[in-house]
C-alpha positions in Angstrom: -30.4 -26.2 -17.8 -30.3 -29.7 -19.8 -34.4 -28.8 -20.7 -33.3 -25.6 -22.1 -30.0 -27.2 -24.3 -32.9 -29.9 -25.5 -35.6 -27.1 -26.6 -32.6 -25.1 -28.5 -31.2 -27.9 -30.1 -35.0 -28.9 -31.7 -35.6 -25.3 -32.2 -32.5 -24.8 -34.3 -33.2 -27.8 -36.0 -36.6 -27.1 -37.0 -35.5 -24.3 -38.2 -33.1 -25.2 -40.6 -35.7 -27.7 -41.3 -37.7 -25.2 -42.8 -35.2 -23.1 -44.4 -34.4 -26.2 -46.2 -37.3 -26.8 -47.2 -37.7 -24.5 -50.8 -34.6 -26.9 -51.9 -37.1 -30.1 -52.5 -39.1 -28.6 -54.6 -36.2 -27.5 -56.7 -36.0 -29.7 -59.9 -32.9 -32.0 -59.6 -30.4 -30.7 -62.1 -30.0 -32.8 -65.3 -26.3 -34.8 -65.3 -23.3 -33.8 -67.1 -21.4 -36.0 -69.3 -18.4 -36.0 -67.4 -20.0 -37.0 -64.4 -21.3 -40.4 -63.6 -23.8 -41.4 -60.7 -23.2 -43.9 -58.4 -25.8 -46.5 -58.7 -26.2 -49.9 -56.8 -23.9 -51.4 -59.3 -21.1 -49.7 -57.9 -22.3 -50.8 -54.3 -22.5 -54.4 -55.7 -18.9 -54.0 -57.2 -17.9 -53.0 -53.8 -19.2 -55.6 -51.7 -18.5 -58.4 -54.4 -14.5 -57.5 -53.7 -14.6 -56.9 -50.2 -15.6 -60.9 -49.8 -13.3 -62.1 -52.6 -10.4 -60.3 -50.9 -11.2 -61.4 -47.4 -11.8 -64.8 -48.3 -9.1 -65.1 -50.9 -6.6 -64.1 -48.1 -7.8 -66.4 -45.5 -8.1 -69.1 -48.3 -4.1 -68.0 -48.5 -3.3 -68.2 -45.1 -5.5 -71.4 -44.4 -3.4 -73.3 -47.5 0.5 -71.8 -46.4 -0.4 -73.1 -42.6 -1.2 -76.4 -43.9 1.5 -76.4 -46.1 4.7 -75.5 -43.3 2.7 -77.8 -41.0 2.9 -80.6 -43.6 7.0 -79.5 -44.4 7.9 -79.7 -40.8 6.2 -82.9 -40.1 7.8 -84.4 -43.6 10.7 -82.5 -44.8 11.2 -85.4 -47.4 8.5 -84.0 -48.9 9.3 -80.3 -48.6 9.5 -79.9 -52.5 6.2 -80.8 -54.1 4.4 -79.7 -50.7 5.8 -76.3 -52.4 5.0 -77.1 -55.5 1.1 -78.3 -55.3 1.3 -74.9 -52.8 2.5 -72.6 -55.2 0.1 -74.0 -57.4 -2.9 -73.9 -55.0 -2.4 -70.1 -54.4 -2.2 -69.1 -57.6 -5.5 -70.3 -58.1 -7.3 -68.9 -55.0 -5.4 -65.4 -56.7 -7.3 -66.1 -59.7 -10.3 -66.3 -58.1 -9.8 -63.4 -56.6 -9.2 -61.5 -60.1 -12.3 -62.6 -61.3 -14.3 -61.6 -58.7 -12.4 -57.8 -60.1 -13.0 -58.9 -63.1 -17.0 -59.6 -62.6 -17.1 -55.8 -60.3 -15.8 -54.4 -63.5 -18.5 -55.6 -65.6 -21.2 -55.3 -62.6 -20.2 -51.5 -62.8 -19.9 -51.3 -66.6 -16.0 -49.8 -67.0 
C-alpha cells in the first residue's frame, strides 16, 4: 500500500513536471513601471536591520542592567548613573537608525 502512495505521488509529480514545462521557454515578461523587483539589495537591507535591532536591544538591556545594579549598590549616585544612562541609550538608538538609514540607501528609496 505505502509502494503504491510512493509511485502516485512521483507519477503525479512528473506529470505536472511536464505540463510545466512549455512555461520555461516562455520569454519572461518585460517589468512595468510600477512594479519594482526585489533584488539582493533588499535582502541586504533586511539582514543589515535584523542585526542592528537585535543587537541594539541587547546593547539596551545589557546597559539598563548595569545601570539598576550600579543604583542599588550606590543610591548616592542614583542621578548621573541616569544621566550617563540616558545618555548611553540614546546613542546605541542612534546606531540603530543608521543601520535604517544605510538599508535605505542599500535598497535605493
Amino acid at each position: 500500500m505505502r509502494k503504491m502512495r510512493k509511485k502516485t505521488a512521483v507519477l503525479i509529480a512528473l506529470t505536472l513536471l511536464v505540463l510545466a514545462v512549455p512555461a520555461f521557454a516562455q520569454e519572461p515578461a518585460a517589468p512595468s513601471g510600477a512594479a519594482r523587483s526585489w533584488g539582493a539589495g533588499a535582502l541586504g537591507a533586511a539582514f543589515l536591520l535584523g542585526i542592528a535591532a537585535a543587537f541594539g536591544a541587547m546593547a539596551q538591556g545589557r546597559a539598563t542592567s548595569a545601570a539598576a545594579e550600579g543604583m542599588s549598590r550606590n543610591p548616592g549616585a542614583a542621578g548621573p548613573i541616569r544621566t550617563m544612562t540616558i545618555i548611553g541609550l540614546a546613542l546605541i538608538e542612534s546606531l540603530v537608525l543608521y543601520a535604517l538609514l544605510i538599508a535605505f540607501l542599500i535598497k535605493g528609496v
